[in-house]
LOPALUM-500782 format. One record per residue (C-alpha): z, x, y; residue in one letter. Coordinates in steps of 0.5 Angstrom, whole numbers, plus 500, padded with zeros to 3 digits. Layout:
REM residues N
ZXYa...
REM end
This chain:
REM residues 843
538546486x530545486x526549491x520545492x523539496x518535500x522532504x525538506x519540507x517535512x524536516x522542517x515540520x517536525x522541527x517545529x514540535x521540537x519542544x513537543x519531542x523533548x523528552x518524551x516517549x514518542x508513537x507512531x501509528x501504521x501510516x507514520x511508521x511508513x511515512x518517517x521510515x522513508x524519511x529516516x526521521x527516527x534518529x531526527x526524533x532522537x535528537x530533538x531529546x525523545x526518549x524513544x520512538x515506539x509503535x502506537x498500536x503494538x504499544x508495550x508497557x515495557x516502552x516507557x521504561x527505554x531511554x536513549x537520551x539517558x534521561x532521568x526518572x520516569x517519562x511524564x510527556x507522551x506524543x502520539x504521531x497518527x495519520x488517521x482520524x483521531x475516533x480510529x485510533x482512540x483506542x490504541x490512544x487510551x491504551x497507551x495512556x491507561x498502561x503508563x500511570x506516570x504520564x502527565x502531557x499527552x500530545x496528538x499530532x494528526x494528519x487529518x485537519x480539523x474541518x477534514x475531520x467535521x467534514x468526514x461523513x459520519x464523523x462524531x467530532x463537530x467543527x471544534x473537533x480537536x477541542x472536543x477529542x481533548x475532552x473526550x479523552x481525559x473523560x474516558x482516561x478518567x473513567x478507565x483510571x476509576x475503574x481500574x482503582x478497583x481492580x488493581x488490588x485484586x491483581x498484586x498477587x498474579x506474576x508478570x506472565x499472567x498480568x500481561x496476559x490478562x491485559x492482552x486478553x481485556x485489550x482483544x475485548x476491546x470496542x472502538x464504539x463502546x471503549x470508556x466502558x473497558x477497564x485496563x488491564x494491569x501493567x508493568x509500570x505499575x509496580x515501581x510507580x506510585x500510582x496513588x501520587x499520579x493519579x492525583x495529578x491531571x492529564x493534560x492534553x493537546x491535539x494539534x495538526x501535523x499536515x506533512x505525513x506522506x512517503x517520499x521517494x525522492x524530494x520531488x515523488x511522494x504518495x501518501x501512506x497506506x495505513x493512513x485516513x487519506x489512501x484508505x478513504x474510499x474514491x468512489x461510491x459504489x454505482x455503474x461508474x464504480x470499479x473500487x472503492x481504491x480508483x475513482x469513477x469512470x469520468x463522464x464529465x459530470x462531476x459529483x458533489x463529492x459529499x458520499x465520497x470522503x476520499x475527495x474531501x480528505x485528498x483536497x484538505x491534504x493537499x491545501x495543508x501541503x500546499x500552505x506548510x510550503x508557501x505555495x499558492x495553487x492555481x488549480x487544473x483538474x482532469x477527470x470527474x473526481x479530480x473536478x471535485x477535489x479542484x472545487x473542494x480546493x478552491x473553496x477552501x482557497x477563497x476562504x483563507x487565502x485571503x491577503x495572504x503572500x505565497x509563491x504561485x504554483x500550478x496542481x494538477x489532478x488526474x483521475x487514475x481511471x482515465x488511465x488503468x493501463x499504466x499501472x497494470x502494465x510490467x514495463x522495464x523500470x527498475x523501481x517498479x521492478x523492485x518494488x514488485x519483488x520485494x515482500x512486505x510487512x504484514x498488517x498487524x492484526x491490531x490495524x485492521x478489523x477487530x474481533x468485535x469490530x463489524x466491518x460488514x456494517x459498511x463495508x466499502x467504506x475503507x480500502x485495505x491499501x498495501x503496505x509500503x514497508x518493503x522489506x529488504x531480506x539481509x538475513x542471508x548477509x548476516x548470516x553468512x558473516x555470523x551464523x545464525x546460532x550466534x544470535x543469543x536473543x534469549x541471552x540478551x534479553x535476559x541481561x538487559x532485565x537484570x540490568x534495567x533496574x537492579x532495585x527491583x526485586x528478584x522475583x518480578x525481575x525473574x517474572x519478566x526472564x520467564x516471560x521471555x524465555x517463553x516468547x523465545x521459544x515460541x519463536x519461529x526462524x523466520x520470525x527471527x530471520x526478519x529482525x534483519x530487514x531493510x527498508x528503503x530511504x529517501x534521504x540516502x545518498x551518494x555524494x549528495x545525490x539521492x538513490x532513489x531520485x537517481x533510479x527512477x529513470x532506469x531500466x532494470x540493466x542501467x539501475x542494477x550497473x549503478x548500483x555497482x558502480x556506487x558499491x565499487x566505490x564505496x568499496x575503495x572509499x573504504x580501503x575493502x579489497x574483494x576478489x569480484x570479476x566485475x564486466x562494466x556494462x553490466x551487473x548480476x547476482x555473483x557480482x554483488x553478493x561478495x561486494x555486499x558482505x563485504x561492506x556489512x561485515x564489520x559494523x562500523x562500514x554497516x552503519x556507515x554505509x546501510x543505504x548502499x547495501x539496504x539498496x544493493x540487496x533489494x536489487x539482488x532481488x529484482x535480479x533474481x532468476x524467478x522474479x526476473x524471468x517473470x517479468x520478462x513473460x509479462x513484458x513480452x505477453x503485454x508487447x504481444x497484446x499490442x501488436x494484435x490489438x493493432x491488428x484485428x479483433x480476432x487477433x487480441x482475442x486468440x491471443x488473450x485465450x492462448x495466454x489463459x489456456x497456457x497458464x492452467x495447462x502448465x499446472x494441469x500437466x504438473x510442470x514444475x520445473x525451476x524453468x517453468x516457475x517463473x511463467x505466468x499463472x492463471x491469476x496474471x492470466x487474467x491480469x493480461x485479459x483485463x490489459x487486453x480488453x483496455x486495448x481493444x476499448x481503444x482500439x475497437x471502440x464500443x458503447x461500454x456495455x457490450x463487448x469489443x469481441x464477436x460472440x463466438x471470439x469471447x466465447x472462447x475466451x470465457x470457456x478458457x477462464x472456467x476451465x482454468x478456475x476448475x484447475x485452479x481452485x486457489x482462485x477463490x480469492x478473486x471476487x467475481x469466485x467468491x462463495x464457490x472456494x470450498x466446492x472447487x476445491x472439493x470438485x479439485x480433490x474429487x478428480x486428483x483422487x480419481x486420477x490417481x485411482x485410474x493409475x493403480x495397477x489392477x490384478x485380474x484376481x481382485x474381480x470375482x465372476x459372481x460380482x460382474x452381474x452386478x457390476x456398476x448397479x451399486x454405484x449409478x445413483x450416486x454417480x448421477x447425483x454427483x454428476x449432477x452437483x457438478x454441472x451446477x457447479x459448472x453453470x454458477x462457474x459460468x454465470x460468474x465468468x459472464x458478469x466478469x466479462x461484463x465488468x470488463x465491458x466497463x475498462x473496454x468503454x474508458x475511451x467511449x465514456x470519456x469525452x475528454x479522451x475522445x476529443x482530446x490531442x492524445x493522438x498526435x505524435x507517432x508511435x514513441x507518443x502512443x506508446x506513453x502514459x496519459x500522464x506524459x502525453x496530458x503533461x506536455x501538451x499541456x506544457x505546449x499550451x495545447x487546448x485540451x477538451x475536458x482540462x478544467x481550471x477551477x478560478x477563484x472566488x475573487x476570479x470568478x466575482x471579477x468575470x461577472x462584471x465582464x472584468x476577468x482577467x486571460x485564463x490562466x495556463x499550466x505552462x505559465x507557473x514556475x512550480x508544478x504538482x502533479x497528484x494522480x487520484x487513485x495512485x501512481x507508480x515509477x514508471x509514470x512519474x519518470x515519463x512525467x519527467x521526461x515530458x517536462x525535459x520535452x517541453x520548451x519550460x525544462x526549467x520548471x519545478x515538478x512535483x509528482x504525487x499519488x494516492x499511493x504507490x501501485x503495483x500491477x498485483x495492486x491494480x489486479x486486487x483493486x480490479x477484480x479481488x477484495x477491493x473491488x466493486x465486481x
REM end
């Protein structure tokens, strides 16, 4: 059994604040959300006695009064779980404990180290930073308490409604810059407790470091959480070399010093603290520029307090994602990958991104808006079928739970809250009320001991979707449910699962007991749903298109990338919209598969990176397609290298639509009078000419903006060309099973050879480097030699790559290695196409 295991690691973390949890009221911020939902750490919370589990930034006065442990009286103890910098949720941190008054201990556990948190450029914490915050919030908590004091007498007459109203409203005036100067709004908790006693008590308050917040896919795949400090700090800044602030910067092989760059600074910190929570010692080995300034940050903070210290060795390696953009943004036949791409997710709350008065502008590339990784299972059409949607009597319950919850309390504050409730009921969608029933993923689910997740990550969608069936079967018999399912071995499909499926969530004692199976087994009915599936499959078979030309000529990959951009907007322009044709790819994939393209012919037909792999009249051709298709689609606003021309096209849409429509309407002789046909066009010719005007300008900025695009793909066509380590190293060996891999695989097992490898940098210790001076140095270490090996891609990764890194290990003459892969986050080719040419992008 493996003794590196991150999940193990991270339970074993949070057993360490047992004592913290203890009846206390437990938050957790976006990024801790997402990181313990894939742990399925929340029942673990409970059972170190926390009172409840709530969200930090949707935080609600009703959340001190829930209380699974049944302990008595009111909540004295707070702990706040975040993976952010402790100045970014100061906020929601002060909130929390301006809106409960009985609270006395209030303990902050970051992700974020305390020298990350000095070293963060702009930081307003110096290198005693948890110290200072400590102080810094009691100072601010203090001021709001005072303030408050002066306000609270005037609220005793206004009803429940009206009072947290008013505190939502104070709360949305709220600025992070200037936040001891907003009063609290009055609460719930207010009115049972006394205030005055409190007050006099102080509030005691300890930040801690609490390292082991990431996802796990498995015990040995995790990527760091989305609404976390780490994947939202930028990668690179912004120059030539740029393309997003999410991926680092095209490698020339010199190495930044990492100073502008926090993203490199907190990646290194984090992984030092991961690295230490599991007894290893690293030997370092980077491949990129940005990967070398992580391994350098590394190093130094490994020379200063790893000395004397016992650990087991390990070896990391770190990989830019630029050195290989094409994995990512390829659609390859990966079940997870699959999945994850057809699953939607859970929108960021408003209150998580940029506030009203927050001015992101001021900076605005200092932060990457990663996508969120709460997938979302849809299980509403399981419940209901079984149950009916009418059944849920949401308002029902919530009343009976107000009346119950304290029977001391007055009627008229009780009926304030069953008001209140009654009209949040009303305002309530049905879809809203649809995504109560949600699932999520978990790592930790398994069967027999192995986890789902672990056991799909090699599979193709076919093999994944059979196993999938093979554990509800036998989850089935295990359950002594009998179903009438016609079941084919060899393969599984939508009417196959669906009955498997409601009949294992129907009573409610095999839905608990077996919600990872069915939680998984429905996300697999979306991968396998017609629109999605055949959608993919159009990708897969365009990208196997795009190959062969590119191994052809140039003329080839470049008719072929101008056909694929024609076909997309004439679909729509001719108004296609059978159920057939829906799942065929549209413009923005269109343009996905231009940037695959010009990646392959950079390989294939290498240019210098500032000119084109394709003759003038070949892109030509394509450029003339892309602005033809934004003039059908002006949807495309969205896109960066569009921006600022959404409304014009739409308008220039609207014009033509109107036109169109004008031109089919059948015209009767009588509507024309003989006295009119002298003047006949006279009236409309200035017009005419001013619109056809505005509309060639329209057409030449169009144009302007498609050239810069196709400069910016000049840059992905000169990976290749930029990076000597790409050029010279021994990725070209092996046949056409070796080319058609990752640059993960192919690094990975020549590496696991102990092939030389131009541009692999193994970054030596103090100690190392002190002996080397006096000709004392020891033979230079070898990735092959360590007995556990962690693989973290800057910038991110995806499942398809860390199966293939897998599978080289299985390739290589050390199976018996321990591998751990992670990743800034985990990414989707939508997610590539958005950090390429959407908001997140450098164009």
């Amino acid at each position: 059994m493996s003794t590196v295991n991150v999940i193990k690691s991270s339970f074993e973390s949070i057993h360490e604040i047992s004592d913290q949890l203890r009846e206390a009221v437990v938050y957790l911020d976006a990024g801790c959300t997402e990181s313990f939902q894939f742990l399925g750490a929340f029942s673990l919370l409970l059972e170190h006695g926390a009172r409840a589990v709530c969200c930090l930034e949707d935080m609600s006065p009703l959340d001190m009064i829930a209380d699974w442990n049944g302990t008595s009286g009111s909540a004295t103890k707070v702990v706040i779980m975040t993976s952010c910098l402790l100045s970014d949720v100061h906020r929601y941190t002060l909130r929390c404990l301006a809106a409960q008054p009985s609270i006395q201990w209030c303990y902050i556990f970051t992700s974020i180290s305390e020298v990350a948190h000095s070293a963060y450029p702009d930081s307003p914490l110096g290198p005693d930073a948890f110290r200072e915050y400590e102080s810094l919030l009691i100072q601010d908590y203090e001021e709001l308490s005072n303030k408050h004091k002066t306000k609270v007498k005037g609220s005793d007459e206004m009803n429940i409604s009206e009072k947290l109203a008013s505190e939502e409203e104070t709360w949305a005036q709220l600025d992070d810059k200037d936040i001891s100067h907003i009063a609290a709004g009055p609460n719930v908790s207010s009115m049972y407790v006394d205030n005055a006693k409190l007050n006099e008590q102080k509030l005691v308050v300890s930040v801690q470091h609490f390292p082991m917040i990431f996802c796990p896919l498995s015990p040995n795949f995790f990527v760091l959480p989305s609404g976390g400090s780490v994947a939202q700090a930028s990668l690179s800044a912004e120059n030539e070399r740029s393309l997003s602030p999410g991926l680092p910067p095209l490698s020339t092989g010199v190495a930044d010093d990492g100073e502008d760059v926090p993203g490199a600074t907190l990646t290194a910190h984090f992984l030092y603290h991961l690295a230490s929570k599991m007894d290893l010692k690293l030997e370092i080995f980077s491949f990129g520029d940005q990967s070398k300034t992580v391994g350098r940050i590394l190093t130094d903070m490994s020379s200063l307090y790893d000395v004397g210290r016992r650990k087991r060795s390990a070896g990391l390696l770190l990989i830019d994602r630029t050195l290989d953009l094409l994995t990512p943004c390829s659609h390859a036949d990966s079940f997870l990958d699959r999945v994850f791409s057809a699953l939607p997710r859970r929108e960021r709350s408003p209150s998580s991104s940029n506030t009203k008065n927050s001015q992101p502008q001021a900076k605005p590339k200092a932060r990457i808006q990663r996508s969120p990784l709460d997938f979302l299972i849809p299980l509403d059409n399981i419940f209901r079928a079984e149950s009916g949607a009418e059944n849920f009597r949401l308002q029902e319950n919530i009343e009976n739970f107000l009346r119950g919850w304290n029977s001391r309390s007055s009627n008229s504050k009780i009926q304030g809250l069953i008001d209140l409730s009654s009209k949040l009921q009303d305002e309530q969608s049905s879809d809203s009320i649809k995504n109560m029933f949600d699932g999520s993923f978990m790592a930790t689910e398994s069967f027999h001991g192995t986890p789902y997740l672990e056991a799909l990550l090699g599979r193709r969608i076919k093999d994944g979707a059979v196993l999938v069936k093979k554990w509800l079967l036998e989850t089935l018999c295990k359950e002594n449910i009998s179903v009438n399912v016609k079941a084919r071995s060899g393969s599984a499909t939508r009417s196959e699962l669906e009955p498997i499926i409601k009949a294992l969530a129907k009573g409610d004692a095999s839905l608990l007991k077996n919600k990872g199976i069915i939680q998984l087994a429905a996300a697999t009915l979306a991968a396998l749903d017609d629109l999605h599936r055949n959608k993919w499959d159009a990708f897969i078979s365009a990208e196997k298109m795009l190959h062969v030309s590119a191994g052809d000529t140039s003329q080839s990959l470049a008719a072929q990338i101008g056909d694929l951009i024609n076909k997309s907007f004439l679909i729509r322009s001719h108004g296609i919209k059978s159920s057939s044709t829906q799942g065929l790819i549209s413009v923005k994939d269109a343009l996905l598969l231009t940037v695959i393209g010009y990646i392959l012919a950079g390989q294939n037909f290498p240019t210098s990176g500032s000119t084109s792999p394709f003759s003038w009249q070949e892109e030509h051709l394509m450029k003339e397609a892309i602005v033809d298709a934004v003039f059908e689609n002006p949807e495309l606003g969205e896109l960066k290298f569009v921006h600022g021309l959404a409304l014009e096209l739409e308008a220039y849409q609207s014009k033509i639509s109107s036109k169109e429509k004008k031109a089919t309407k059948d015209l009767s002789i009588d509507d024309f009078d003989d006295d009119d046909w002298g003047n006949w066009g006279d009236e409309d010719a200035d017009s005419n000419k001013e619109q056809g005007y505005d509309d060639m300008q329209l057409k030449l900025e169009l144009r302007d903006r498609v050239d810069n695009l196709f400069r910016f793909l000049y840059k992905l066509s000169g990976l290749n060309s930029r990076n000597v380590q790409l050029r010279e190293g021994p990725f070209g060996i092996g046949g056409d099973f070796f080319e058609s891999k990752g640059l993960l695989y192919k690094l990975l097992l020549r590496a696991l050879e102990k092939y030389d490898i131009p541009g692999l940098e193994h970054h030596s210790s103090a100690v190392g480097r002190l002996f080397g001076r006096f000709g004392l140095g020891q033979a230079k270490p070898s990735l092959a030699d360590q007995n556990v090996i962690l693989v973290f891609v800057v910038g991110g990764t995806n499942g398809q790559e860390v199966h293939e890194a897998f599978e080289a290990l299985s390739e290589s003459e050390r199976p018996n290695i321990e591998l751990i892969v992670g990743g800034t986050t985990l990414l989707t080719p939508n997610d590539m196409l958005e950090l390429l040419l959407g908001n997140s992008s450098y164009f």
